[in-house]
Phi, psi and omega in degrees: 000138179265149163322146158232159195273129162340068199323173210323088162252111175211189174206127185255173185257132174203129177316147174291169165254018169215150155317132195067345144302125159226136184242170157204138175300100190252092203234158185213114173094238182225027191218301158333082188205117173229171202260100154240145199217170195201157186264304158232210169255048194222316168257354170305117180247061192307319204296288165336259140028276171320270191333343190240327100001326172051045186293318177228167185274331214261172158291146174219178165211164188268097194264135170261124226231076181076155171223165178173147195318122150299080196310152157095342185242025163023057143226188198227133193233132185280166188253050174142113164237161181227137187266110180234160158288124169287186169250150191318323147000298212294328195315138174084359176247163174246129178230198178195104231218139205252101156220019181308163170268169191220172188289155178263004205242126165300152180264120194284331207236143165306287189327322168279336170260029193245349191255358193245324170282335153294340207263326173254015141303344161265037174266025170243143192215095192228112165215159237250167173280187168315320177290335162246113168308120175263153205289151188277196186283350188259017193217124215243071179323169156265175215277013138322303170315002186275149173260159178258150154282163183268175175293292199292354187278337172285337185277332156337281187275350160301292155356274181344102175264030178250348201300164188203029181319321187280278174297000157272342167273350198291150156265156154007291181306314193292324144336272178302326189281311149342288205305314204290299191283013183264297169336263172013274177321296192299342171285112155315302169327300166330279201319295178297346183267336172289328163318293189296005180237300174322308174295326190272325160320301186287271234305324192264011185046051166242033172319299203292342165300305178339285183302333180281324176317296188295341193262037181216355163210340165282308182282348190298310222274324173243021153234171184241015166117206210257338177246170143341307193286321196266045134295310205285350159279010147295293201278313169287337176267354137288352198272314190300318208244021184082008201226126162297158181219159205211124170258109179265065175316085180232109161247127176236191161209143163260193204273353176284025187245119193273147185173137162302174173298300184315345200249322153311324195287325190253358147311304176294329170268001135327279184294345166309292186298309169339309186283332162307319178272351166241018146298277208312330157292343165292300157011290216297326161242057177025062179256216180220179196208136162241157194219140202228100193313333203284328195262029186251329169192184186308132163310333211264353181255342159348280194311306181301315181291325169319330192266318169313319179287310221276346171298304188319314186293327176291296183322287161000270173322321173296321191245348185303159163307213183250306168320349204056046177236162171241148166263175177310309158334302193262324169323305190299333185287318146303331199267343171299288206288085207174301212253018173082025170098358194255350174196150160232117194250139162259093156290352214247152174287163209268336192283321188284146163267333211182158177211181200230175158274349141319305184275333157322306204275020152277305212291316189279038197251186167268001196247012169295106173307301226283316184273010148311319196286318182295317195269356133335296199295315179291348174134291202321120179271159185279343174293308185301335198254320156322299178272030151291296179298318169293342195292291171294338158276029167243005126319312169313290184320314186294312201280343188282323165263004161298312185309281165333306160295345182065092212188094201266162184247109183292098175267110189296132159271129189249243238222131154325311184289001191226001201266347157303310169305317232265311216280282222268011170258325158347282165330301205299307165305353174261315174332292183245040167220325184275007162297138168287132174267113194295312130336004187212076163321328153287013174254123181247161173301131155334273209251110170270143155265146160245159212250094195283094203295335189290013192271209173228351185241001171336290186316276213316306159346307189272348189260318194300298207285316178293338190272332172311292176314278180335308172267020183242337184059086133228169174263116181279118169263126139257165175209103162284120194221167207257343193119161209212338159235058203272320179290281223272345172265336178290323195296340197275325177296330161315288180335291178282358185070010160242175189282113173344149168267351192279140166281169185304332192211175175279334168308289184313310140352238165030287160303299191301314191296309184293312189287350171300323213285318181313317180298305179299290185315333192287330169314291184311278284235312174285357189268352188291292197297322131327323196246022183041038204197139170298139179309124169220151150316296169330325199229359163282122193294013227158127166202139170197150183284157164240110123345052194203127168295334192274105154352308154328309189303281160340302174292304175340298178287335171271357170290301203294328190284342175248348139327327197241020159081002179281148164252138192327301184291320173350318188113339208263332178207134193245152171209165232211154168188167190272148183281145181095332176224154194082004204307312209278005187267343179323288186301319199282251166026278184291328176278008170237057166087309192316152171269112204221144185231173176238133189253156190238134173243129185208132158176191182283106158002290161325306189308306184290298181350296178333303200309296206294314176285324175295308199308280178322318174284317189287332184231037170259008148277339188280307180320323179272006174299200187260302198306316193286326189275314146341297192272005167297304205263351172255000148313305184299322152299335175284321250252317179292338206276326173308340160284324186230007173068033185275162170303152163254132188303092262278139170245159203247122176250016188230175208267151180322043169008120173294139201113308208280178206253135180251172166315125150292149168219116182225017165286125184278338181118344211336306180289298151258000000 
């Protein structure tokens, strides 16, 4: 629904009665007229002013239409304001959404020009009638309050490589500390050198300088702190700017970090209750939550159930047909070579002739009784299949008050050697959480698996897995991401003498990432067009994130979401970027409606670092990139105007003209 206009509601500029004052006259009919006036844009108060005037009963906003000089008062006046009715959503919030036109003229004083980028942080103004009070800055309607944009005025200001959307929220301090960790980053050296400096600190016992160092200027800038609670005054001034947030806990664990079962078994439940207090602070600002499996149980039994899948999978592959199926006959042949010769197990139902591979990896599952004894038999211990089943039931626990809070839960993808596994506890959990409760019109899916496209088998994976959903009746969650160990899998493939899981080139990345997003949207769009009926969260079969730092990408998804009938705010597809990078597609995003997360990383310092170095090693090529360097020079450009009081550059809201010059994109992307 679109806003409408106040039939003759309008507001003209009348001289002030005092120097440095501006007013303005605000009438609706012919009986109806109140005064508002302003010094600058520091004291101007449509809210106050109205509110008190009691011009109208019902909610409206105010659109300001530009700014310009007042001569002889050095202040700055929007040039045209208009009274429209939202449509009911809207009613009782206040938002501040920066799509104002900005001055074309400099400003003599730094002050005016710290008062005209706050002043177009506002240029949508929505407020309630007397009776809804409007909310201060400190206070966080949902992101529901937000107006949609048409796509193209967002691929528009996507475009803008002037926009400066981002870095106007920023304060000052924060300015420079951006420009300082970006510097950093982009040096490789640094970057490969810092492990070996971070290790060597702990040994010589200077940890705790270290540790303060970072955790005031790498963890201050891409984490939200060290507990749940101290996330959410991150997550309410995003929650301010339209942008949703994903609570990340990150504790992982690989197979070099040594510890018995007992001491994993009371680590993982440690992090079990960890994860629970950061569902319920996600709650608290409609955010998300992520999980990380490995820190759900021993890493060595990962692994071991990783290697039972990933045979089952050769075997598989080895004996299918041209159709891709197996018969009874060949199932049995498999289940010889699986346990080495020590049993043939008839897995297959007595009704069934043949299965396919779906229905293969049921038979070959852990919740299969019948395949314990092969995979006993195969190396898999009985300690591995105990601390399997626990594992998922400290998952369960999680997906259980997620569920309750309405609160989706994010499964993080990791390290290849762990991810088969990683994949089918996902599944098992979307099994039993993403049903629609035919009873509940408001109950949406849980659990997103995420899907790592730099691989080389993402697609097929991701088509297995939507058809797995389809017949199984749940709603298939994704989160599409480019990959996050792209460093540490090629050197292992090396190591080990195989053939990479990365694809060859970034380009190839690409396709696959893009043809991921085409694909899922093309789904949706024919299941709309079968059931007759418009795309919702309630009625879609597929929701998913786009997970991506690339600007393309980005546009991409917003052409096919508006080719294919999705609506930004619906819920069904969403999009993501790491806190801390990328800001201006973030914000731009949120201020036009889109459904936009941030993913947030918190823990104990110690804990966190692993995290803070792959993110630093996997994107320290992108910090020296062309994207990066861009949002470099409009830090840098904020960073001056606030200093020397220079203009700020006009941002474009209206659609690009063929010819004009867009946003570079030379980001590989690396992480998203």
């Amino acid at each position: 629904m679109k806003a409408r206009l106040i039939e003759n509601s309008f507001a003209t500029f009348v001289p002030a009665t005092k120097k440095g004052e501006y007013c303005y006259s605000v009438r609706r009919g012919t009986n109806h007229r109140a005064l508002i006036r302003g010094k600058d844009c520091h004291s101007w108060n449509p809210v106050a002013e109205l509110h008190s005037k009691k011009l109208f009963k019902e909610a409206f906003l105010v659109r300001l239409y530009g700014f310009s000089k007042i001569p002889f008062m050095n202040v700055l006046r929007p040039r045209v304001l208009r009274l429209y009715r939202p449509p009911p959503p809207f009613i009782g919030h206040v938002r501040h959404l920066a799509t104002a036109r900005p001055p074309t003229k400099s400003m003599n004083s730094s002050r005016f020009a710290i008062a005209t980028a706050i002043t177009l942080g506002s240029g949508y103004l929505i407020f309630s009638s007397a009776r809804h009070p409007a909310l201060s800055e400190q206070q966080q309607p949902p992101l529901s309050a937000f107006t949609t944009s048409t796509p193209t005025s967002t691929l528009a200001e996507l475009d803008d490589i002037g926009n400066r959307i981002a870095v106007r929220s920023k304060s000052t301090y924060d300015l420079w500390l951006s420009l300082g960790i970006y510097k950093v980053c982009a040096s490789s050296w640094i970057v490969n050198l810092a492990p070996h400096l971070i290790s060597a600190a702990e040994k010589i016992g200077l940890s705790t300088p270290v540790y303060w160092a970072i955790k005031n200027s790498f963890f201050a800038y891409f984490c939200g702190g060290e507990t749940a609670d101290e996330c959410i005054p991150v997550m309410e001034k995003l929650t301010r700017s339209g942008i949703g947030s994903i609570l990340d806990l990150s504790i992982e664990a690989d197979i070099d970090h040594a510890g018995d079962r007992q001491e994993y078994a009371e680590s993982a439940e440690h992090v079990t209750q960890l994860t629970l207090k950061s569902v319920g602070a996600a709650a608290q600002e409609n955010g998300m939550a992520a999980i990380k499996v490995t820190a759900f149980s021993s890493p060595m039994t990962l692994l071991s159930l990783n290697k039972w899948f990933e045979h089952a999978r050769e075997e598989f592959a080895s004996h299918m047909d041209q159709d891709g199926r197996i018969n009874r006959k060949t199932l049995l042949d498999i289940t010889s070579k699986l346990s080495m010769g020590k049993s043939q197990v008839d897995l297959m139902p007595e009704q069934v002739t043949d299965v396919d591979w779906i229905d293969y990896m049921r038979l070959v599952s852990p919740q299969n009784p019948k395949a314990e004894p092969v995979m006993l038999d195969a190396g898999v211990s009985n300690e591995d299949l105990a601390d399997f089943k626990h594992c998922i039931e400290r998952l369960e626990r999680v997906c259980d008050l997620a569920k309750t809070k309405h609160v989706k839960i994010m499964v993080d993808a990791e390290q290849s050697y762990f991810q088969r596994t990683i994949d089918h506890i996902a599944m098992l959990l979307q099994a039993k959480y993403n049903h629609r409760d035919n009873d509940d019109d408001t109950s949406m899916p849980v659990v997103l698996n995420t899907y790592q496209m730099y691989t080389k088998e993402a697609q097929s994976k991701l088509a297995i897995d939507v058809e797995l959903a389809r017949r199984e009746g749940f709603v298939f969650g994704a989160k599409l991401v480019r990959g996050a160990y792209m460093v540490s899998e090629r050197k292992r493939a090396t190591e080990l003498g195989i053939p990479s899981p990365i694809c060859d080139t970034l380009q190839d990345t690409h396709n696959s990432y893009n043809g991921g997003v085409v694909f899922l949207l093309n789904k949706i769009h024919q299941h709309a067009i079968d059931t007759n009926q418009p795309t919702s969260l309630s009625s879609s079969p597929i929701v998913f994130m786009v997970a991506s730092h690339n600007r393309d990408t980005v546009k991409l998804t917003i052409k096919e979401m508006d080719r294919n009938g999705v609506l930004p705010r619906t819920g069904v597809v969403t999009f993501g970027q790491l806190y801390g990078m990328q800001d201006q597609i973030s914000y731009c995003l949120g201020k036009n409606g889109y459904s936009i997360y941030k993913y947030l990383p918190y823990g104990q310092i110690q804990e966190v670092i692993p995290y803070l170095l792959r993110r630093a090693q996997e994107n320290s090529a992108i910090f020296g990139g062309g994207a990066v360097t861009m949002e470099r020079k409009l830090m840098w450009d904020e960073a001056k105007t606030r200093l020397w009081g220079q203009p700020t550059p006009e941002v474009i809201t209206t659609p690009a003209v063929d010819g004009a010059a867009a946003a570079p994109n030379t980001s590989s992307d690396g992480v998203y």
